[in-house]
C-alpha positions as CSV (number, residue, x, y, z in Angstrom):
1,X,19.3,65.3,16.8
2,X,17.2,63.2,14.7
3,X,16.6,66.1,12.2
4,X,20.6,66.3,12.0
5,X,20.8,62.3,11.4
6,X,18.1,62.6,8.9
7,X,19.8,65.1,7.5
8,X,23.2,63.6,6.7
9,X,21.5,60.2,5.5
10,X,23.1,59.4,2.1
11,X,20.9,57.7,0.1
12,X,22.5,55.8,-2.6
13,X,21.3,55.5,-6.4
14,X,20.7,51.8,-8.0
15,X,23.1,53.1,-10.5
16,X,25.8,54.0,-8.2
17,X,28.4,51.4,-9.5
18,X,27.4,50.8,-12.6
19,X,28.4,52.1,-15.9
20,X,26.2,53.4,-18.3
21,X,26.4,51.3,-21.9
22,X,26.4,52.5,-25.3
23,X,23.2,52.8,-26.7
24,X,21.8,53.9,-30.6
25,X,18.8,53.0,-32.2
26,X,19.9,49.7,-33.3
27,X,19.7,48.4,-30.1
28,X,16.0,49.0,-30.0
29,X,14.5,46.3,-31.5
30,X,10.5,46.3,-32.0
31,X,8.3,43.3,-32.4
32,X,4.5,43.6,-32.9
33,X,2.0,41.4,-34.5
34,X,3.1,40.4,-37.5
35,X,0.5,41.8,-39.9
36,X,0.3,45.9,-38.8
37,X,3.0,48.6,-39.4
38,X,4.9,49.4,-37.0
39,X,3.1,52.8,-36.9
40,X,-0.2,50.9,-36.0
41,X,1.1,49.9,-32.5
42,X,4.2,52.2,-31.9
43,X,5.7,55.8,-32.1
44,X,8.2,57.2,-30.4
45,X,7.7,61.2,-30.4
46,X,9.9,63.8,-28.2
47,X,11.6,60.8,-26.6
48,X,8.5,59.0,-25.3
49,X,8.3,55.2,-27.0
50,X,4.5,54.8,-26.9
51,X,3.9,50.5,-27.2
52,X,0.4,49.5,-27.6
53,X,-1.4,46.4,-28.3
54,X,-5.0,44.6,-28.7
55,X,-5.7,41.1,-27.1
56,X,-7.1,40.3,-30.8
57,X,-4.2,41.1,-32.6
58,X,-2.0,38.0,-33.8
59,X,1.9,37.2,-32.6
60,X,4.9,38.7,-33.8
61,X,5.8,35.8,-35.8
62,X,3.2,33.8,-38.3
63,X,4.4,30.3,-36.4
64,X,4.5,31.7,-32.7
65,X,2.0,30.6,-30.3
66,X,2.4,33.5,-28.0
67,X,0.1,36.1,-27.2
68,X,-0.2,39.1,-28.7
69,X,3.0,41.7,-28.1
70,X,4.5,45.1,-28.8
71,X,8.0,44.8,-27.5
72,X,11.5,46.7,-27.7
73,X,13.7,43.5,-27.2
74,X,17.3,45.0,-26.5
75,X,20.0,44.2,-28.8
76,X,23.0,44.1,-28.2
77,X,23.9,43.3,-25.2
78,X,22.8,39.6,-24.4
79,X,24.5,38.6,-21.0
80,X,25.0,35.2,-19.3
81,X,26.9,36.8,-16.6
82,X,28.4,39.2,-14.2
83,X,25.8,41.9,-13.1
84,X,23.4,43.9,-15.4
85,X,20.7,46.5,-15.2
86,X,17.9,47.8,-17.0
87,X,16.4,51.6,-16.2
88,X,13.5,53.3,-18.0
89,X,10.7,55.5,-16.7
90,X,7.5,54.1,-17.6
91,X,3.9,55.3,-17.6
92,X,0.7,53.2,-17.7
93,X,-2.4,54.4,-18.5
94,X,-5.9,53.8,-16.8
95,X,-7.4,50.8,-17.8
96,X,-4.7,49.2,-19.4
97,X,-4.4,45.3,-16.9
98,X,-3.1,41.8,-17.5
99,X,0.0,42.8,-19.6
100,X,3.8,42.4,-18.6
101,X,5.4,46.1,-19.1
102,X,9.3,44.9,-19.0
103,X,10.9,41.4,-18.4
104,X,14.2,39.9,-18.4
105,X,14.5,36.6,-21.0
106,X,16.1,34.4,-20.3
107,X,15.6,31.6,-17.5
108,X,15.9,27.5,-16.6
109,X,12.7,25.0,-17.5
110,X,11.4,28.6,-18.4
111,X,10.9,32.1,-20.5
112,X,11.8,34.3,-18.4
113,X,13.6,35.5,-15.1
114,X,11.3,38.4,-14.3
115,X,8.0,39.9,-15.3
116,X,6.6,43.0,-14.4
117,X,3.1,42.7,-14.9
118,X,-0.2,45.4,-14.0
119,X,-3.3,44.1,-13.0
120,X,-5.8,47.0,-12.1
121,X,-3.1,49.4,-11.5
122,X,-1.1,47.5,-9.3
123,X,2.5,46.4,-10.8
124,X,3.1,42.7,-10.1
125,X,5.8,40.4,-9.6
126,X,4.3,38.4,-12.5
127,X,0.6,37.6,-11.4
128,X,1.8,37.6,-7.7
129,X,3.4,39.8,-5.5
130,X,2.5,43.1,-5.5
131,X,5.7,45.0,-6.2
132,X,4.5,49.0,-6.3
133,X,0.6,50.6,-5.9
134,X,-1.5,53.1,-7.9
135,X,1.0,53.2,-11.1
136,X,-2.0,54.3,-13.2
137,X,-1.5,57.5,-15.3
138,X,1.8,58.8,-14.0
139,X,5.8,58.8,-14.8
140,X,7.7,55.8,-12.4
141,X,11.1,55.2,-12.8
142,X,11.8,50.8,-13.0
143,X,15.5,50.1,-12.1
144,X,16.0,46.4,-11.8
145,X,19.3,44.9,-11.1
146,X,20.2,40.9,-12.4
147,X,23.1,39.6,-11.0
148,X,23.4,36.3,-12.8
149,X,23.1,33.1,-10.4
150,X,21.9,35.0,-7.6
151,X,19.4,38.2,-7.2
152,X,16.9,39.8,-9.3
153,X,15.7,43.7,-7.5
154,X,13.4,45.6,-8.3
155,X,13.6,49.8,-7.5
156,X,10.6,51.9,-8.2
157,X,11.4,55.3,-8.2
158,X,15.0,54.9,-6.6
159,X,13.7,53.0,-3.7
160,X,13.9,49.5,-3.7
161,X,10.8,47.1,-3.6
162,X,11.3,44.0,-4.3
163,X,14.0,41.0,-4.7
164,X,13.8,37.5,-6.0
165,X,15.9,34.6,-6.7
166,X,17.5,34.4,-10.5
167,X,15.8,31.7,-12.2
168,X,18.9,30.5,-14.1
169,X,19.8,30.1,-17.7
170,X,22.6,31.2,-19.8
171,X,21.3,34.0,-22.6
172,X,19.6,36.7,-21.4
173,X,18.3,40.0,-22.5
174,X,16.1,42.9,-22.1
175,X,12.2,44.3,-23.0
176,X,9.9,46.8,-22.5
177,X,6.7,47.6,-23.3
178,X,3.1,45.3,-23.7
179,X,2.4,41.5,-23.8
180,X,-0.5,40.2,-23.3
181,X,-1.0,38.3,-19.7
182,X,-3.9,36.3,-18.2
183,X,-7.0,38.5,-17.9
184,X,-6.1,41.3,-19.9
185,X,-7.8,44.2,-21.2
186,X,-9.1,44.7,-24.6
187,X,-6.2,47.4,-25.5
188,X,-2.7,47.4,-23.5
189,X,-0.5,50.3,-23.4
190,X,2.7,51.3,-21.8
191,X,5.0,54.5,-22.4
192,X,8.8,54.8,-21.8
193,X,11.6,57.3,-21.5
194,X,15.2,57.8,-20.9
195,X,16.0,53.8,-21.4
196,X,19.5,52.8,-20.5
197,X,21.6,49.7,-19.3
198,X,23.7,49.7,-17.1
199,X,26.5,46.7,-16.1
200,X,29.3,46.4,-13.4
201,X,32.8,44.7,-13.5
């Protein structure tokens, strides 16, 4: 009986619902430090984006204070409400810590609504919760869901891992791939695939 009940379990897909938005390379906007090509600290080669950074490098702008980033900021689709997802499959290699590998902008008294960060191969709710184990050196799907005013969740590999309250705000947007966080290692590197937003009506 159990084997039968197991059997005829549905289990759903965070995209079920959503509809898939219209995407081109336009709305993939990089930002690196400001004084390297692009091809210093990016490629994108048989549809892997390959984002990588050095805690020495400078910001992506001569008058920013921030820390050193490679980033696709998404374009294009800034939201301030209704219900929104990002997807990508995302691979970290060995070594690679104190760097946030996607995060929603966006947020009140705040930059952002959500990090996802790695510390020593553990992938963070920023430098706190631990959200999914052992990501080192292999392909994990990130599906994370905003609805505006209420939840941010996290699904790793189409199971879902994590929720948190929205931390308000009225503009906000996607990214993807390495800024440097507390503690980080000398080089920071992320990879991504298949990256797509989703929203619902």
């Amino acid at each position: 009986m159990l084997i039968v009940l197991l059997h005829n379990l549905v289990i759903s897909d965070p995209t079920d619902g959503f509809t898939a938005v219209s995407l081109n390379e336009d709305n993939f906007k990089l930002q690196k430090p400001y004084d390297v090509d692009p091809s210093d600290r990016y490629s994108f080669e048989n549809g892997i984006r390959k984002l990588w950074v050095f805690s020495s490098d400078n910001p992506f702008k001569q008058d920013s204070d921030t820390k050193p980033r490679t980033e696709i900021r998404m374009t294009g689709y800034d939201y301030s409400d209704g219900v929104w997802q990002f997807e990508g499959y995302g691979y970290v290699p060995s070594g690679t810590t104190g760097v946030s590998i996607m995060q929603i902008f966006g947020a009140d008294n705040q930059a952002t609504s959500i990090m996802l960060r790695v510390y020593n191969g553990q992938l963070k709710y920023y430098d706190k919760d631990v959200i999914e184990d052992n990501i080192y050196d292999r392909w994990f799907r990130v599906n994370v869901i905003h609805t505006v005013g209420g939840k941010i969740t996290v699904f790793i590999d189409g199971t879902q891992k994590y929720e948190a309250d929205d931390k308000g705000g009225s503009d906000h947007y996607f990214k993807f791939g390495v800024y440097t966080q507390e503690g980080s290692s000398d080089c920071m590197e992320s990879r991504w695939r298949d990256v797509q937003i989703y929203n619902k009506s």
